[in-house]
C-alpha positions as CSV (number, residue, x, y, z in Angstrom):
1,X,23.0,-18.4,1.3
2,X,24.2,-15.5,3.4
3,X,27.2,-14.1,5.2
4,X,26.9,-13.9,8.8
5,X,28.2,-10.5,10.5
6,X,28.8,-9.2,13.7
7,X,29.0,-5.1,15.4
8,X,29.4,-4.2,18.8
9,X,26.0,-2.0,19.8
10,X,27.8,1.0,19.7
11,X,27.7,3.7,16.9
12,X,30.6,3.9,14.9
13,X,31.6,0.2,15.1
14,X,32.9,-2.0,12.4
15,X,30.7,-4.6,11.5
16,X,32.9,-7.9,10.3
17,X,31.8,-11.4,8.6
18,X,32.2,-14.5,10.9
19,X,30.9,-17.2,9.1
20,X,30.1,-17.3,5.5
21,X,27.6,-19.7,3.4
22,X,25.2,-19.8,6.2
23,X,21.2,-19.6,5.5
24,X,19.1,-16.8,6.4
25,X,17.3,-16.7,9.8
26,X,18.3,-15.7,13.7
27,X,21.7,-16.8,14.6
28,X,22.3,-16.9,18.5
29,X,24.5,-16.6,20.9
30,X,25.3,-19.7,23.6
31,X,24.3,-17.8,26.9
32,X,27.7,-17.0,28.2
33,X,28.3,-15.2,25.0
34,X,31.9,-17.3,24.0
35,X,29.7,-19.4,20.5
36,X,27.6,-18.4,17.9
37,X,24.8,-21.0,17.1
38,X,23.2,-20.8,13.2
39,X,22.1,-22.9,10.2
40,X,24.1,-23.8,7.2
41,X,24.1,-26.5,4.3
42,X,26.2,-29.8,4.6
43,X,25.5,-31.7,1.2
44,X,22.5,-29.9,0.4
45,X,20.7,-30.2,3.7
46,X,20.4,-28.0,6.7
47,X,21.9,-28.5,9.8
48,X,22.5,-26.7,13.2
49,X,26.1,-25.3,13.6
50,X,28.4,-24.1,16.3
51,X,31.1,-21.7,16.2
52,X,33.3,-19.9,18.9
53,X,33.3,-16.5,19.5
54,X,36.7,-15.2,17.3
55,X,37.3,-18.6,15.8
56,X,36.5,-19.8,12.4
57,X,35.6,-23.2,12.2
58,X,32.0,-24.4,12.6
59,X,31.2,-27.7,14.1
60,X,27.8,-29.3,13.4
61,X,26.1,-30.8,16.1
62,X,23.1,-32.3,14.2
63,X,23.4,-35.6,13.2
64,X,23.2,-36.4,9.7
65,X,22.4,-40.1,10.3
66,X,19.3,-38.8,12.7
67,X,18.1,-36.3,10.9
68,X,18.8,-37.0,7.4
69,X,16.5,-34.4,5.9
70,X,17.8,-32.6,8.3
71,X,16.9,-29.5,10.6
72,X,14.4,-26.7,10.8
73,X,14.8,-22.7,12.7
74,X,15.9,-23.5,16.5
75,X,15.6,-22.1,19.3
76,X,18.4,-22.2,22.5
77,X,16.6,-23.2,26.2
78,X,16.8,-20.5,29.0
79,X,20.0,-22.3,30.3
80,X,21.9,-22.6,27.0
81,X,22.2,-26.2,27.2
82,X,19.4,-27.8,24.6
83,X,18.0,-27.0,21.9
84,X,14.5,-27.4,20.0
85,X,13.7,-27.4,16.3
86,X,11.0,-29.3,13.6
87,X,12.1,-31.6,11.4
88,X,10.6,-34.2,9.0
89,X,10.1,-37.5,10.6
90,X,10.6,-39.3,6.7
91,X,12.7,-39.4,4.1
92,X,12.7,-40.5,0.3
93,X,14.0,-43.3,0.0
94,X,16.6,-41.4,-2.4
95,X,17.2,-37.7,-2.4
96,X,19.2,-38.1,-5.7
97,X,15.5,-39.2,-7.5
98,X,13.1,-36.9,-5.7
99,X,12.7,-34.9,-8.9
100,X,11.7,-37.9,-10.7
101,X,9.6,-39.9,-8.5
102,X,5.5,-39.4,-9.4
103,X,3.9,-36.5,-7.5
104,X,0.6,-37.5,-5.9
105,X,-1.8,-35.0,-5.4
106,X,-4.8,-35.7,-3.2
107,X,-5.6,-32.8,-1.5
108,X,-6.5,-28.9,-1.7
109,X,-3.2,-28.1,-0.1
110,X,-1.0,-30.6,-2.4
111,X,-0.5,-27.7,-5.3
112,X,0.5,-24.8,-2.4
113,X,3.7,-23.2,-3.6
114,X,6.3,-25.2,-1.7
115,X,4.7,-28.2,-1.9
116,X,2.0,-29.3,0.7
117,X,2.3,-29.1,4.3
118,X,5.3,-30.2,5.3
119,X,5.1,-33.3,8.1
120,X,7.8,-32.3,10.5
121,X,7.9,-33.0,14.3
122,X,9.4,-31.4,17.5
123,X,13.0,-32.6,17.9
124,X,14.7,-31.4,21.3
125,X,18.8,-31.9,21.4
126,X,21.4,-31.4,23.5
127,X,23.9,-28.5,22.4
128,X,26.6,-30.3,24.3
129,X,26.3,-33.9,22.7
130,X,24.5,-33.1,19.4
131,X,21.9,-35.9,20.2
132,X,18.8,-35.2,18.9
133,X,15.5,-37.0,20.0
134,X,11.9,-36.7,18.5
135,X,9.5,-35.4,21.0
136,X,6.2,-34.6,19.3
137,X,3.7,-37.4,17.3
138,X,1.2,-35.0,15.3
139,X,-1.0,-36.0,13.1
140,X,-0.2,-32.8,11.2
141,X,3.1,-30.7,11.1
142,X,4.4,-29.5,14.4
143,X,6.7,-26.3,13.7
144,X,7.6,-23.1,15.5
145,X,8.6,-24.2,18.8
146,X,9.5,-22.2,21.7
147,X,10.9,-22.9,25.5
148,X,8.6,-21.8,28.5
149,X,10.4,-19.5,30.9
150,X,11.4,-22.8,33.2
151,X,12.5,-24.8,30.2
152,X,10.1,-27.5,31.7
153,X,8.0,-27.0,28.5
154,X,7.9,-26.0,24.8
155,X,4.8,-24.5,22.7
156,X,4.7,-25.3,18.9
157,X,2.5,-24.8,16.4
158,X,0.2,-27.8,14.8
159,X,-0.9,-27.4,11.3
160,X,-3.3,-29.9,9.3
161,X,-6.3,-30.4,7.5
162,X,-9.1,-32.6,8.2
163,X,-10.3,-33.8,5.1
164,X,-8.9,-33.8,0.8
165,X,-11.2,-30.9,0.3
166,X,-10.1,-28.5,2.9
167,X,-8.3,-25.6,1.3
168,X,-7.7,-24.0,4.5
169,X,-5.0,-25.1,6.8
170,X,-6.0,-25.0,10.6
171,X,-2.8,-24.2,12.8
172,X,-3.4,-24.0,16.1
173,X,-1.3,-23.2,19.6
174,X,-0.3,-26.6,21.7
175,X,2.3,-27.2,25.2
176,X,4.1,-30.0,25.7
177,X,6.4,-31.2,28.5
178,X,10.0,-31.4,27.3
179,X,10.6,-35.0,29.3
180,X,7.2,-36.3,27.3
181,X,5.3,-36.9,30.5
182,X,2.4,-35.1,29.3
183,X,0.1,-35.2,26.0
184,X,0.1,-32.0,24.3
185,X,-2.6,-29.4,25.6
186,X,-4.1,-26.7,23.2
187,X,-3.8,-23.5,24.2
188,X,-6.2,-20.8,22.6
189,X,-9.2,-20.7,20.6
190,X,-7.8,-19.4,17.2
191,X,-7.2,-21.7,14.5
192,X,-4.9,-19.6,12.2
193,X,-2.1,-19.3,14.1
194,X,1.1,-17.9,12.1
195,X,3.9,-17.2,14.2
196,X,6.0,-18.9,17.3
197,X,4.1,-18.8,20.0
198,X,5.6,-16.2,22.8
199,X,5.6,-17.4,26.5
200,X,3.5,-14.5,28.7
201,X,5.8,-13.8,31.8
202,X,4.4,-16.3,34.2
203,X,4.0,-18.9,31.9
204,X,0.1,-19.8,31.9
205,X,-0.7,-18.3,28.6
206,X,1.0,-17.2,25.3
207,X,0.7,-14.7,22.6
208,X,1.0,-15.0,19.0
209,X,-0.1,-13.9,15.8
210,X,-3.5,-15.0,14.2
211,X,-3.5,-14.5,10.6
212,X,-6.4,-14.6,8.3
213,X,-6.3,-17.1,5.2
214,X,-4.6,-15.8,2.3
215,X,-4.1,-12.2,4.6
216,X,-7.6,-11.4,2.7
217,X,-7.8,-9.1,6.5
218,X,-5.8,-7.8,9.4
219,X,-3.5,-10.2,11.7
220,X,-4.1,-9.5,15.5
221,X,-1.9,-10.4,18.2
222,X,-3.7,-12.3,20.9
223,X,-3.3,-13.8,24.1
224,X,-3.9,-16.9,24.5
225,X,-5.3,-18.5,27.3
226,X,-4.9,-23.1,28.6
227,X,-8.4,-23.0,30.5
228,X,-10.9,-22.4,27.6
229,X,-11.2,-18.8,27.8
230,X,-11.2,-16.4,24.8
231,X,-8.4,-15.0,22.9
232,X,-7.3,-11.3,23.9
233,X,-6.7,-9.4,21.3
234,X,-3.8,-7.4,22.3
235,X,-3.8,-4.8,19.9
236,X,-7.6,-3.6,21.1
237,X,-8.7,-0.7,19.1
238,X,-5.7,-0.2,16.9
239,X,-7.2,-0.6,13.2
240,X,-3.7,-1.7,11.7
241,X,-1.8,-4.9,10.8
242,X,0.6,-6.8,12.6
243,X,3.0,-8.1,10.0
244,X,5.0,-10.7,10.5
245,X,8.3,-11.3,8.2
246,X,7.9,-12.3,4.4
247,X,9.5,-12.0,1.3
248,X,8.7,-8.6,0.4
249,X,6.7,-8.3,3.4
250,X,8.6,-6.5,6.3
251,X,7.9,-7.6,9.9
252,X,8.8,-9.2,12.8
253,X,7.7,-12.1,15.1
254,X,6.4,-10.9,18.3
255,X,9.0,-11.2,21.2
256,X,8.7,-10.4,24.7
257,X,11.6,-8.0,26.3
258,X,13.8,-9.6,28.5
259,X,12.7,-7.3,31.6
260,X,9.4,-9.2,30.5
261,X,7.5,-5.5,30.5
262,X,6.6,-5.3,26.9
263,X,5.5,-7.4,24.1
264,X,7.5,-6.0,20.7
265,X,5.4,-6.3,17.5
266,X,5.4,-4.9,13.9
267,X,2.8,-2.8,12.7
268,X,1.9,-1.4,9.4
269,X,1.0,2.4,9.3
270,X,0.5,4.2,5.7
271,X,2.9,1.7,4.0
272,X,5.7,1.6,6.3
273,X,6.0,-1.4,8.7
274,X,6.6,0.0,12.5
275,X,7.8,-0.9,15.8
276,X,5.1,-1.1,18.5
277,X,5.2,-2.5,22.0
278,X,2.3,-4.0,24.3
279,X,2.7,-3.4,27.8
280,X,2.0,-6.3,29.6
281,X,1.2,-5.1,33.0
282,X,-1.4,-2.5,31.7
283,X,-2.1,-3.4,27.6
284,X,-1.4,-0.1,26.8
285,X,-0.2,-0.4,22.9
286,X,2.1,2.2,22.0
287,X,4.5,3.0,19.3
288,X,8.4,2.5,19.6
289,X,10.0,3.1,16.1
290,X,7.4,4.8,13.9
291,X,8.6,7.5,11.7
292,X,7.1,8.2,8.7
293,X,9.1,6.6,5.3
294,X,11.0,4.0,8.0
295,X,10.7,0.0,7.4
296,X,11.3,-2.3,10.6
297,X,12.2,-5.5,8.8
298,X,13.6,-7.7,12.2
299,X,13.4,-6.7,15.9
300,X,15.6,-8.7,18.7
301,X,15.4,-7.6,21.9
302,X,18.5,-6.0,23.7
303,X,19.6,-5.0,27.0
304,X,18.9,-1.8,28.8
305,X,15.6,-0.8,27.7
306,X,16.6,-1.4,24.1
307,X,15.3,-3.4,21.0
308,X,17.7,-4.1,18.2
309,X,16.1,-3.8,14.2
310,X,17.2,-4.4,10.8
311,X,15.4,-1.2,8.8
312,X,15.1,0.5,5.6
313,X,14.3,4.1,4.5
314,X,14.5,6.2,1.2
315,X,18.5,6.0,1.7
316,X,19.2,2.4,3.2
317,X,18.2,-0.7,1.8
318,X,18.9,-2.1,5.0
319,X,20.5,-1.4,8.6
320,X,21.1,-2.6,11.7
321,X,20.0,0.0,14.4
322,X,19.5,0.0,18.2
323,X,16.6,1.8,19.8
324,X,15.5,3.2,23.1
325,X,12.2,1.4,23.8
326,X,11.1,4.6,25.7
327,X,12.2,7.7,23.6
328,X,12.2,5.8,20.1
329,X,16.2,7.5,19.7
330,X,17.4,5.6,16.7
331,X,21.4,4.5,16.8
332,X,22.3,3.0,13.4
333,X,25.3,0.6,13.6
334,X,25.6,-0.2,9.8
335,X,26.5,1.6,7.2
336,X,26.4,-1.2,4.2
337,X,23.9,1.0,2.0
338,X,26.7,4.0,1.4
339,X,29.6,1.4,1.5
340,X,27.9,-0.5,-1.4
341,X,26.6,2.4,-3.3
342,X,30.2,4.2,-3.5
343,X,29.5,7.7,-4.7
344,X,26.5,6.8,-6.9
345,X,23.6,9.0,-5.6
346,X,19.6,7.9,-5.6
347,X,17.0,10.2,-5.7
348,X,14.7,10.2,-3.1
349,X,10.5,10.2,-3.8
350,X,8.6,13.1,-2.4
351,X,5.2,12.3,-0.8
352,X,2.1,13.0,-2.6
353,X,-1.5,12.8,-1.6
354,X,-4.1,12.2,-4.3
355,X,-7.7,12.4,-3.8
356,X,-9.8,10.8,-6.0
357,X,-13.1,11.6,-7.9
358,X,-15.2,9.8,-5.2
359,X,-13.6,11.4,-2.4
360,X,-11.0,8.5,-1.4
361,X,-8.0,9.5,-1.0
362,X,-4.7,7.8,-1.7
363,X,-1.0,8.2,-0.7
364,X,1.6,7.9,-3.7
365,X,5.3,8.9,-3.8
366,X,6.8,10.3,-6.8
367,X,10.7,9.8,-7.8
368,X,11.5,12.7,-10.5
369,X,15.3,12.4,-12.4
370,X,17.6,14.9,-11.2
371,X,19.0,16.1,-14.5
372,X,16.1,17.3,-16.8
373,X,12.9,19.5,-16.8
374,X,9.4,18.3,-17.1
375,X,7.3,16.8,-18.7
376,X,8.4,13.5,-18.2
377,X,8.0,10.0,-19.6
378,X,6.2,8.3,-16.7
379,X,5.7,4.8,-15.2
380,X,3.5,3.5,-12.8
381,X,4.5,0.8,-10.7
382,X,1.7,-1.1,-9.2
383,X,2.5,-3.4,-5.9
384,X,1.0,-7.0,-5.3
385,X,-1.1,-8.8,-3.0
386,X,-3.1,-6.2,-3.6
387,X,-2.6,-6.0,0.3
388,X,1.0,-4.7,-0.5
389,X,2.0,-1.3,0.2
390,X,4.5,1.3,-1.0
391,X,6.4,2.9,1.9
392,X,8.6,5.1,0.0
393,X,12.2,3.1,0.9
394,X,14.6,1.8,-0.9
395,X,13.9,-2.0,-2.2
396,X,17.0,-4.0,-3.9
397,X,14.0,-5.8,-5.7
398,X,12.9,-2.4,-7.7
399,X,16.4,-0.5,-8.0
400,X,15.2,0.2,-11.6
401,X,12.9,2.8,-10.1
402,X,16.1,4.7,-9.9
403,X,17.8,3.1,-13.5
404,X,14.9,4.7,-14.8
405,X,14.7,8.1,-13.3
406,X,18.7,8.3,-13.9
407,X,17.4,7.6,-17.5
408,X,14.7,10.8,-17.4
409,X,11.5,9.0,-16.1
410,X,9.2,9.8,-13.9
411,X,8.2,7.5,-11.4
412,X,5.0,7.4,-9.6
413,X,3.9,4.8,-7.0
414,X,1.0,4.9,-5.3
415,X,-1.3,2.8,-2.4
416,X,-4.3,2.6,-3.5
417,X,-7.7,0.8,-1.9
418,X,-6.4,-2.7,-1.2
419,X,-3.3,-1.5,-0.1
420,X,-2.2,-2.1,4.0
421,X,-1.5,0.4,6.2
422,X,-5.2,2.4,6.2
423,X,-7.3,0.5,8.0
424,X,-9.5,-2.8,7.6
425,X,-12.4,-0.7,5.5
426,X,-9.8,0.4,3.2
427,X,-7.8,-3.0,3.0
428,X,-10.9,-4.8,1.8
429,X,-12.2,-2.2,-0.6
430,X,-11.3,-4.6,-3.3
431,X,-13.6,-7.6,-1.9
432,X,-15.0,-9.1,-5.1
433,X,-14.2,-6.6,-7.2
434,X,-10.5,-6.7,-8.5
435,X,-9.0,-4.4,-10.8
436,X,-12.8,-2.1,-11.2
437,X,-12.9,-0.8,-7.8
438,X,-9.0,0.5,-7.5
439,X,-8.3,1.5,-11.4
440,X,-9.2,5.0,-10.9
441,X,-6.6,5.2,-7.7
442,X,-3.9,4.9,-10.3
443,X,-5.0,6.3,-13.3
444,X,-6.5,9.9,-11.3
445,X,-3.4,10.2,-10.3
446,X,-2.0,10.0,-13.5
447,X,-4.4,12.3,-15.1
448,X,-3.1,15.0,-12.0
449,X,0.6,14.3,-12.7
450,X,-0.4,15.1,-16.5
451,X,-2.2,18.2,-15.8
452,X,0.7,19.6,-13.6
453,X,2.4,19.4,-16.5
454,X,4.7,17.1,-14.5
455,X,3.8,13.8,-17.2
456,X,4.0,13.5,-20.5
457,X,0.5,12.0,-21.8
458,X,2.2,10.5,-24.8
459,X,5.0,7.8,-22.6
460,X,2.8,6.3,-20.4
461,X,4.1,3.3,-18.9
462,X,2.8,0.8,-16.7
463,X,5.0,-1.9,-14.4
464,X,3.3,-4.7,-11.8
465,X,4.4,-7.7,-10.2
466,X,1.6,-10.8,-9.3
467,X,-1.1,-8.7,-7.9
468,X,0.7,-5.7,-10.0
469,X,0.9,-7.8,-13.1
470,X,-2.5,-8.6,-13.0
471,X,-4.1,-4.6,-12.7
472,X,-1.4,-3.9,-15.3
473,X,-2.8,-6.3,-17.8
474,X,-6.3,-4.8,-16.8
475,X,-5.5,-1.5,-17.1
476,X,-4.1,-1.8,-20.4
477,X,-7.9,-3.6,-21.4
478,X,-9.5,-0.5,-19.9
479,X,-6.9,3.1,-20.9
480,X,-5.2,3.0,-24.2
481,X,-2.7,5.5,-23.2
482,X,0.2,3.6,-22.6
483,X,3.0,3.0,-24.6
484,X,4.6,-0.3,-22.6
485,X,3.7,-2.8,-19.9
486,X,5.7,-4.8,-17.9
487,X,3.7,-7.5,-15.8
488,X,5.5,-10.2,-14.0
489,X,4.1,-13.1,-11.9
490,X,1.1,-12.1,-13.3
491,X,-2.9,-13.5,-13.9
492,X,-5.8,-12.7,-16.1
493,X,-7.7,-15.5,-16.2
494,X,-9.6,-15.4,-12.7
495,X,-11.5,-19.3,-13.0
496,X,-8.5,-20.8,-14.3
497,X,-6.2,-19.9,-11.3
498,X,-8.9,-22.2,-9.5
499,X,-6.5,-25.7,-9.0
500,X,-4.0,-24.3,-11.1
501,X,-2.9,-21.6,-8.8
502,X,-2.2,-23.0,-5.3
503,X,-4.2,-19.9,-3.7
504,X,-6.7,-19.7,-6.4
505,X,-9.6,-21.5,-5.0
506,X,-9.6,-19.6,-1.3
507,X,-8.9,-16.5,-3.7
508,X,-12.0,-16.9,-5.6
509,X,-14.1,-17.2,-2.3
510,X,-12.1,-15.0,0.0
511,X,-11.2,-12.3,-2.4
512,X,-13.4,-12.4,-5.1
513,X,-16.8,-13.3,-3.0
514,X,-17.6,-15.7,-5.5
515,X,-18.1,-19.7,-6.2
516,X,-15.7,-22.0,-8.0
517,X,-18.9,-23.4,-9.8
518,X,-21.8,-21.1,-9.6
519,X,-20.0,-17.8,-10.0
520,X,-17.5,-18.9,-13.0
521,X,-19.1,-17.0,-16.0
522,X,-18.7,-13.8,-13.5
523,X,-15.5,-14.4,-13.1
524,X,-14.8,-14.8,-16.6
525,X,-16.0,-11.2,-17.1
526,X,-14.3,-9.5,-14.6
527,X,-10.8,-11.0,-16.1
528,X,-8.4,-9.2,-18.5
529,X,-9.1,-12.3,-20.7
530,X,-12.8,-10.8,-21.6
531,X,-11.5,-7.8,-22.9
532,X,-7.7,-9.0,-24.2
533,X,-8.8,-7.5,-28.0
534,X,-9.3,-4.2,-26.7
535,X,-5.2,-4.2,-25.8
536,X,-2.8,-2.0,-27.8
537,X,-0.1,-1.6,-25.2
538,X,3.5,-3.6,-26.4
539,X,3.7,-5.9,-23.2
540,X,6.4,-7.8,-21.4
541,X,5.4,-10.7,-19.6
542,X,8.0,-11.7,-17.0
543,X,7.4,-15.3,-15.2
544,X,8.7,-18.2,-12.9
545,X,8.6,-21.5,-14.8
546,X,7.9,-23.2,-11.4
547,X,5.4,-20.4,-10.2
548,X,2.7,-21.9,-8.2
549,X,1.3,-19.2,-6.7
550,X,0.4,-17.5,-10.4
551,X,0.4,-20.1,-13.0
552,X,2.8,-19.2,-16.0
553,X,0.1,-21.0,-18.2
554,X,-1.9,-17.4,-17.3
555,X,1.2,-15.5,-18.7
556,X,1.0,-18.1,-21.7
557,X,-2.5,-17.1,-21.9
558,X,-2.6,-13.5,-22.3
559,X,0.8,-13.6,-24.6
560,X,-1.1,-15.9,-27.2
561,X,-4.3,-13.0,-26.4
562,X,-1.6,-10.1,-27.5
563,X,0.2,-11.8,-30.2
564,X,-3.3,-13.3,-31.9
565,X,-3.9,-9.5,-32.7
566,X,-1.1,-8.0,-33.9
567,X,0.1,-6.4,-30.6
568,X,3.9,-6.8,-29.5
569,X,4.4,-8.9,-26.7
570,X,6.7,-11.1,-25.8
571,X,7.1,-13.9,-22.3
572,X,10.3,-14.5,-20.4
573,X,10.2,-17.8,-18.2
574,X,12.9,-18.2,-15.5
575,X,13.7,-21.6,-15.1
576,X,13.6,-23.3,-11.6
577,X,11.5,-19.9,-10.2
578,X,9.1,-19.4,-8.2
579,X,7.2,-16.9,-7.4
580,X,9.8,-15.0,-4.9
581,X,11.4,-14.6,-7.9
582,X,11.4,-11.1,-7.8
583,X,12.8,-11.1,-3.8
584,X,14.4,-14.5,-3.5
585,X,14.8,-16.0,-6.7
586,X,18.9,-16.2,-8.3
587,X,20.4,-13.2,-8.4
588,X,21.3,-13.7,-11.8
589,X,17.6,-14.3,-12.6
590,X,16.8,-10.9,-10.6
591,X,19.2,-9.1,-12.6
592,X,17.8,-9.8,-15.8
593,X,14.6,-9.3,-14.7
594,X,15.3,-5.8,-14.0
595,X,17.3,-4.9,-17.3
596,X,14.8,-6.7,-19.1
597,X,12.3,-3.9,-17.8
598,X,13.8,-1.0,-18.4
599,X,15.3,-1.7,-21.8
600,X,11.6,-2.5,-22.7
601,X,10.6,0.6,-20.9
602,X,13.3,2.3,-23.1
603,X,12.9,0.6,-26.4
604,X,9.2,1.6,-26.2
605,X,9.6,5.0,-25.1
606,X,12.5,5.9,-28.3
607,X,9.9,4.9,-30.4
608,X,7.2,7.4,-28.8
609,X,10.0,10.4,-28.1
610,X,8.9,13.8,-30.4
611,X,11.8,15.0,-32.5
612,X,12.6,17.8,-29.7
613,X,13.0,15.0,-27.5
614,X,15.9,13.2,-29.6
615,X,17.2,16.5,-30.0
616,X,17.6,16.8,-26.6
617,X,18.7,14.0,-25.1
């Protein structure tokens, strides 16, 4: 749950709560600006809310009775007056026993973390009345819907699969008339359509992002086209990623400006997610807000050649910001970074560029403490996906960077092949070949930092979450350097995540170029599990019990591996988590999990210090 706030789109205003307990997503205004329309919980289901502008109490205007499993992300018609949203067409026949009825799974897509695709339909209600009437009949999940220009029509998204052995979701682009007096008609070629489909200014076509299975390459943005004709990719030559929001995943979802000019999109560029605008008259692609260590995290469009974002950099974990679509001027409105940290002070990384022994070379950062001379202990943080990326900002879910520096570490993160923001050759430099073809990216480094006298070679550490977790538990098969590891969410059995993991079978063949029959003894080999009794390192495993997407039995795996041979190791499981734990899991849960880190960090590192090294600390 979140609190909801308002500021006036001038700098220097006061930002103030008007609604709390309200779920995360795109609250909007009624179109003569005197409401506030959002989601919240009413008995554990969510429901679409009203509130006036300056008052206090919300009114719901979904109907419980109607929608009893309630209602999806909305979106207001042109003229204010209706509204559209998905929501599940069925209901248990008791909510109080869904955690005991059976689970049946039948299909590819029945383990996906979340459950399997949900079956929800097009609902269109009217904001005045509250009633609410079904107006799609998919066969698969209709989601994501948007009003054409007229309000005569809404575009969705339909998701399904054809058959129990399809591990691939196809979710395509359809139109439907808003009275029902037409059958839905496809628009667009592309069958991995991922976000809301955005209306093109005269309302024949519509652009959205296509996004590869499992993101194992770059999403485009296209046009796309009713008559049959092929998807435009609006992006042309630009070898980058559009990025569309995620738990640890900044983006936005493309929206078209109000003057209907430009389409605004997110871009990843060297780590950092930026703004970038397609103009529709002439396609010319062309960045907005792109500076170098800035995070776009949400863009709304404003008024007077304006977009409004939510960012980050190396001093804000997140503001709200208004910029000039033409000069890229920045106005920040927020200031909730410097009002929550008080006077505590965080270090900010410097930017390092490492080039490795066959000529790659990778971008890192580097976060030194403040208070003591070199050499320092050192840890290496590794990001997941792989297709992650450092940027260099400030990240709530890895504040013990800075625990640890204010403790005297070093701490050195680093992009290396695999890692977005580079370029498609360099994003799938780890095709079939996890953990081999990017170790020397983070160890090189390492050896640099150790020559420039910067590290210590004798506290080592390595840190890694799901993608992370999995290189660290390689790593430590493959350098014996290191005094601790922390993995969380993490694998090392690559056949066993294949039906265990809900991703592990498109994984294996995506990813890993291999077969979930033919290739499995490969598999095996490549995995941390064929070389667990060359470990040393004292580990820390860190898992969601309810982790689909990396099976804690894999974290139950390689603790058994460790503790069979004498090596110290020991497996926290957080109940009810999945794997967002780390981003959007209890905030007591993400605590912990961050203490837990650095007090093993810690504990290991005492026991490594030199007697000069007591002395002085």
């Amino acid at each position: 749950m979140a609190d909801l706030w308002i500021c006036a789109a001038e700098a220097g205003s006061t930002p103030s709560v008007v609604a709390t307990d309200v779920l995360p997503g795109a609250p909007t205004f009624a179109a003569d600006g005197s409401a506030i329309f959002f989601r919240a919980l009413e008995g554990g289901v969510p429901h679409v809310f009203v509130q006036d502008d300056g008052a206090t109490n919300r009114t719901r205007i979904t109907s419980v009775k109607t929608l009893p499993h309630g209602a999806g992300p909305f979106t207001l018609s042109p003229d204010g007056t209706r509204f559209a949203f998905a929501a599940a067409a069925s209901v248990p026949t008791s909510r109080e026993q869904d955690n005991f009825v059976p689970r049946v799974l039948n299909s590819m897509t029945s383990i996906r973390e979340g459950g399997a695709v949900a079956e929800t339909q097009i609902y269109v209600g009217d904001v005045r009345t509250g009633e609410c009437r079904q107006l799609t009949h998919s066969a698969g999940s209709a989601a994501m819907p948007t009003w054409s220009p007229q309000g005569d029509r809404i575009a969705y998204v339909e998701s399904r699969t054809s058959e129990p052995g399809d591990s691939l979701i196809v979710s395509q682009a359809y139109v439907i008339a808003v009275d029902g007096s037409t059958a839905p008609v496809r628009f667009g070629q592309d069958t991995c359509v991922a976000s809301p489909p955005g209306w093109w200014p005269d309302g024949q076509s519509l652009f959205a992002v296509s996004e590869p299975p499992i993101a194992h390459g770059h999403s485009r943005l296209l046009r796309l086209h009713q008559d049959g004709a092929p998807d435009e990719d609006l992006l042309g030559e630009l070898d980058r990623n559009v990025m569309l929001p995620g738990l640890g995943y900044p983006g936005c979802h493309p929206v078209l400006t109000s003057d209907g000019e430009s389409i605004l999109a997110c871009v990843r560029d060297r780590g950092c997610t930026h703004l970038y605008q397609v103009s529709v008259g002439d396609g010319r692609v062309s960045p907005i807000l792109a500076r170098e260590g800035t995070v776009v995290s949400a863009v709304a469009d404003g008024n007077r050649g304006e977009a409004v974002v939510a960012f980050s950099d190396a001093s804000s974990f997140g503001e709200i910001g208004v910029v000039n679509r033409a000069s890229g001027e920045l106005r920040v409105l927020t200031d909730f970074t410097a009002r929550t940290l008080g006077s505590r002070q965080l270090g900010t990384p410097d930017t390092r560029d490492f080039e490795i022994s066959d000529g790659t070379r990778v971008q890192g950062w580097l976060l030194l403490p403040a208070s003591s001379k070199g050499p320092y202990p050192l840890v290496v943080d590794i990001h997941g996906g792989p297709h992650n990326a450092w940027s260099g900002t400030l990240d709530p879910a890895r504040f013990y960077q800075h625990e640890l520096a204010d403790r005297g570490w070093a701490v050195l993160t680093v992009n290396s092949r695999g890692s977005d923001g580079y370029g498609q050759d360099f994003y799938s430099a780890l095709a079939g070949n996890w953990g081999f073809a990017d170790e020397a990216d983070v160890l090189e480094p390492v050896r640099d930092l150790i020559a420039e006298g910067v590290a210590d070679p004798d506290r080592l550490a390595l840190v890694g979450y799901s993608y992370g977790g999995y290189m660290t538990c390689h790593l430590t098969t493959r350098a014996h350097g290191f005094i601790a590891a922390v993995a969380g969410g993490s694998i090392c059995d690559l056949p066993g995540t294949v039906g265990s993991c809900d991703e592990g079978w498109n994984t294996v063949q995506l990813e890993l170029r291999s077969n979930p029959y033919s290739g499995r003894a490969a598999l095996a080999d490549r995995s941390p599990t064929a070389r667990a009794s060359h470990v040393s390192t004292p580990t820390l495993l860190l898992h969601g019990e309810d982790d689909r997407r990396c099976r804690i039995s894999q974290a139950e795996h390689w603790l058994a591996l460790l503790l069979g041979r004498g090596v110290p190791a020991e497996l926290v499981a957080y109940p009810g988590a999945d794997h967002s734990l780390i981003n959007g899991g209890r905030p007591s849960h993400r605590l912990d999990y961050q203490a837990r880190l650095v007090a093993w960090l810690e504990r290991w590192r005492r026991a490594a210090d030199k007697p000069e090294d007591e002395a002085g600390s």
